[in-house]
C-alpha positions as CSV (number, residue, x, y, z in Angstrom):
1,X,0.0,0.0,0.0
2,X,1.6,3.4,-1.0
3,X,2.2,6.0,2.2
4,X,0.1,8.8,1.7
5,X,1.4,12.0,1.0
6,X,1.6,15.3,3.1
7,X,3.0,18.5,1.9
8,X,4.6,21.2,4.8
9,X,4.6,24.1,3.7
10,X,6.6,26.8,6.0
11,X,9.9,29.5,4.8
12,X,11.4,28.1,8.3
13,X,13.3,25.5,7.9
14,X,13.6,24.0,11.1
15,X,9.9,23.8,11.5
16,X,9.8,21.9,8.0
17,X,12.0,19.3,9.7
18,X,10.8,19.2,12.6
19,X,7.2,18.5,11.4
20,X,8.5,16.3,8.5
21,X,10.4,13.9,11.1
22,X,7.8,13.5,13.0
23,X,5.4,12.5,10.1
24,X,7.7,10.4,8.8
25,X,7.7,8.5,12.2
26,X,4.6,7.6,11.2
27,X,5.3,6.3,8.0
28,X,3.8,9.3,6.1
29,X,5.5,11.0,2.8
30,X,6.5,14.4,3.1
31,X,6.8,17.1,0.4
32,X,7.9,20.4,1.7
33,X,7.6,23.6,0.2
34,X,9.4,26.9,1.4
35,X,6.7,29.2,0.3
36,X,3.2,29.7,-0.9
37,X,4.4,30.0,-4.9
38,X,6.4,27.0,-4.3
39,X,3.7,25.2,-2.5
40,X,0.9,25.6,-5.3
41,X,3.4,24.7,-7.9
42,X,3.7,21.6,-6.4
43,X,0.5,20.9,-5.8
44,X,-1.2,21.6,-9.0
45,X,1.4,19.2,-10.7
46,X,1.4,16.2,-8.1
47,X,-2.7,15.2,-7.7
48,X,-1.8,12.6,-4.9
49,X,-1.2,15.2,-2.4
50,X,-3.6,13.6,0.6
51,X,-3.5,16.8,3.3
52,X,-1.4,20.2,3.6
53,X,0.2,21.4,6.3
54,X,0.5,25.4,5.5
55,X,1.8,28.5,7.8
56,X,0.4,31.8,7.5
57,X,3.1,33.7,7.1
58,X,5.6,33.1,4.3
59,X,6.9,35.2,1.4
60,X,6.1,35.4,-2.5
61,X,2.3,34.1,-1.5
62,X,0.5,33.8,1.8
63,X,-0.7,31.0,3.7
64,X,-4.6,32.2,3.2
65,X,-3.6,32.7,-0.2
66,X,-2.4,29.8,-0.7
67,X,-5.6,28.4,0.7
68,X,-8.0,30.4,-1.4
69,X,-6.0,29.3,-4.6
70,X,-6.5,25.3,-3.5
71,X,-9.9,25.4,-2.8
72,X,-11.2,26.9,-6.5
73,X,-9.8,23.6,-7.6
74,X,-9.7,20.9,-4.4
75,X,-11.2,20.2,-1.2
76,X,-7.6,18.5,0.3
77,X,-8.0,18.7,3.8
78,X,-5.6,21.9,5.1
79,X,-4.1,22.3,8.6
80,X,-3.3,25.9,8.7
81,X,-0.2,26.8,11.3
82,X,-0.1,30.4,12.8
83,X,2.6,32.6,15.2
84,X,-0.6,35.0,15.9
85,X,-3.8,34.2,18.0
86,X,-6.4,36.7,17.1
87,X,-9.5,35.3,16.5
88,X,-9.9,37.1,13.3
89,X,-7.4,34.9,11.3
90,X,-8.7,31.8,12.7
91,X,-12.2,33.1,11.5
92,X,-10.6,34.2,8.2
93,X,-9.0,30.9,7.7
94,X,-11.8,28.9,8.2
95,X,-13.8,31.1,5.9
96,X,-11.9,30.3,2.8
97,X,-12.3,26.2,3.9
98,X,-8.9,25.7,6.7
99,X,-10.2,22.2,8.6
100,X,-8.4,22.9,11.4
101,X,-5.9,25.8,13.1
102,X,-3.2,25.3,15.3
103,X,-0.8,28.1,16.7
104,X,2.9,28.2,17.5
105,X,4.3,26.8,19.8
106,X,2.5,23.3,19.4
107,X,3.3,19.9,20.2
108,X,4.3,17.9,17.2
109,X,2.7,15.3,19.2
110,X,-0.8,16.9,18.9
111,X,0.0,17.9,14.9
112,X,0.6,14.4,14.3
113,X,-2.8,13.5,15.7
114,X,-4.9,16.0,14.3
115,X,-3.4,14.8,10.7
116,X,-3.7,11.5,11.5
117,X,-7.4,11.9,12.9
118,X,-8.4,14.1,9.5
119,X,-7.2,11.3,7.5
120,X,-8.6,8.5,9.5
121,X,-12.3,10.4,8.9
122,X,-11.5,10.8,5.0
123,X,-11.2,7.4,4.4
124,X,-14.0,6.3,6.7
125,X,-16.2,8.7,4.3
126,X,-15.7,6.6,1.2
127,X,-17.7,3.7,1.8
128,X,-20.1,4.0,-1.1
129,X,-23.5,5.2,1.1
130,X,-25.4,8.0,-0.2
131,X,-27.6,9.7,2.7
132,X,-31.0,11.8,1.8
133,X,-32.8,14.7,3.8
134,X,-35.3,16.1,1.4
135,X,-33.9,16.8,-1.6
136,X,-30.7,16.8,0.0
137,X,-27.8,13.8,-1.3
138,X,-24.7,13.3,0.0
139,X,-22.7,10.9,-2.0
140,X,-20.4,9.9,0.7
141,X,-18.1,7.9,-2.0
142,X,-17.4,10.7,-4.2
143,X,-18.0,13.8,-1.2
144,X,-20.3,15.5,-3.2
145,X,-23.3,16.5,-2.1
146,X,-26.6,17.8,-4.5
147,X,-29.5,20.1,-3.4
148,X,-32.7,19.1,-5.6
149,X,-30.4,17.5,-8.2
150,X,-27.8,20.4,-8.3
151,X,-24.0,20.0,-6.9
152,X,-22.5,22.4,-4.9
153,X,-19.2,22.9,-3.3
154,X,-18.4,22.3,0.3
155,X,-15.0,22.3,2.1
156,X,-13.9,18.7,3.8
157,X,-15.1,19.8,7.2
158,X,-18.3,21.5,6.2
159,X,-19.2,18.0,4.0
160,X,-18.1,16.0,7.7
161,X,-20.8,18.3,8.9
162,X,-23.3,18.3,6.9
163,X,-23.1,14.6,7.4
164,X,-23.1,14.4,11.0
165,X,-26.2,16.7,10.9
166,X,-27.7,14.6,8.6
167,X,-27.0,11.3,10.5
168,X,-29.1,12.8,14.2
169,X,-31.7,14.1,12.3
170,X,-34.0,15.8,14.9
171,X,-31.2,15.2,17.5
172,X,-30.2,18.3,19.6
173,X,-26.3,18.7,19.7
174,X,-24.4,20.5,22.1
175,X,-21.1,22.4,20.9
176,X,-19.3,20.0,23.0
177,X,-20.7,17.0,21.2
178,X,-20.2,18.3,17.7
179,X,-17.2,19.0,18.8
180,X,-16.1,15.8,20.1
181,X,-17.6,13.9,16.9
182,X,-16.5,15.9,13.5
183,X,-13.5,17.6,15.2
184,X,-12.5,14.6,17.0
185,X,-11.6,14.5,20.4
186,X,-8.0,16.0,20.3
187,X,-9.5,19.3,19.0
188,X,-8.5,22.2,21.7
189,X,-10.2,25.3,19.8
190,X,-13.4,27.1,20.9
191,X,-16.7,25.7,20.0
192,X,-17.5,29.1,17.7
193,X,-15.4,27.2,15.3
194,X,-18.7,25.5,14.9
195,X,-21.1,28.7,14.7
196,X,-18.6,29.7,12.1
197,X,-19.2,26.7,9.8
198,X,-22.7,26.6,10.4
199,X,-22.9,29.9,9.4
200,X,-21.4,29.2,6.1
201,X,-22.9,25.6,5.6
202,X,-26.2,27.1,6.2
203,X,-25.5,29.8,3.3
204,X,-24.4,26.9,0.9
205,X,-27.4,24.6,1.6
206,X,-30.0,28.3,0.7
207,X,-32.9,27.2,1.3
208,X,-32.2,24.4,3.0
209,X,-30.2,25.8,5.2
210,X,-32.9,26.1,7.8
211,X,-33.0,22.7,8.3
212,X,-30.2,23.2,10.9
213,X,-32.0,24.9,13.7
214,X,-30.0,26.7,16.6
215,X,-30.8,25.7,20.0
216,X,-29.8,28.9,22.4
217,X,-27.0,28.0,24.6
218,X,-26.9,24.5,23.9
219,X,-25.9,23.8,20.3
220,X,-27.7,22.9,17.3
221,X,-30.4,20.2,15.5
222,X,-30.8,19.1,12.1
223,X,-34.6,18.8,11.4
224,X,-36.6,18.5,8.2
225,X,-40.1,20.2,8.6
């Protein structure tokens, strides 16, 4: 079975390597990439790319940059790394489609685990099922999902989601929960990551997007009228 492949992209060095050898621990292949022009001319020529690792600041192109390029063409699961810790960038980066956000300093530990958890829930998704909710289909296989016969475009985590909405239909979720099931346990972040996806999911879904109801100060439920 071929090792899947990860690309770091960060101008520091040291952080390269010390993110790569820690991958490679776990028998992943890593492609690094100095900078955000670097980094999407990789990308666009190797298509076997299976997650990014990306900083936010670099030179040439920026991390959200970098992001917002990706995500007109792929939905590749991207962990975004950050020196700053203002909200607004965390909000910003998962706004153009970032699955997760960690900041410096973190435990290479706790990166390895958050890659390894994204990954673990990727490949769970392709098992062929397709689930309905009134004229909404998501094609779990292919993660694509159709309102009333018509495709749209949703980020990795938004389609995880989506899906986990769609599984506790008329289910009331806490934060917590939500938390605990599409971020996975080892997720350390505030819960208004979720409002923030929610917020967004809801826009894709138009219409439809009423179907997920918020709960005040609990959380939120899925529920076809």
């Amino acid at each position: 079975m071929d090792k899947l492949k990860i690309m770091v992209v960060d101008d520091e060095s040291r952080m390269r390597k010390l993110v790569k050898d820690f991958l490679k621990k776990k028998d992943f292949e890593v492609i690094e990439a100095a900078d955000g022009e670097e980094a999407l001319d990789i990308f666009f020529k190797d298509k076997s790319i299976s997650l990014i690792i990306c900083d936010v600041m670099m030179p040439k192109i920026n991390g959200f940059d970098v992001v917002k390029e990706i995500r007109q063409y792929s939905q590749v699961p991207i962990i975004m790394l950050t020196a700053k810790g203002e909200e607004s960038d965390e909000l910003n980066g998962f706004d153009l489609g970032v699955d997760e956000y960690i900041s410096k300093p973190f435990s290479p530990k706790i990166l390895v685990a958050r890659v390894e958890a994204i990954l673990r829930r990727s490949n769970n998704l392709s098992t062929g099922e397709v689930l309905k909710a009134d004229g909404i289909e998501l094609d779990i296989a292919a993660h694509e999902v159709r309102i009333d016969g018509k495709e749209i475009t949703l980020s990795f985590k938004e389609f995880e989601l989506l899906n986990y909405f769609v599984v506790n239909q008329g289910v009331a979720l806490s934060r917590e929960k939500i938390l605990n099931n599409v971020w996975n346990y080892d997720y350390f972040g505030d819960a208004r990551t979720i409002d923030t996806h929610v917020k967004k999911l809801r826009s894709k879904l138009g219409e439809k997007g009423e179907y997920i109801k918020t709960i005040w100060g609990m959380g939120y439920k899925f529920e076809v009228d």
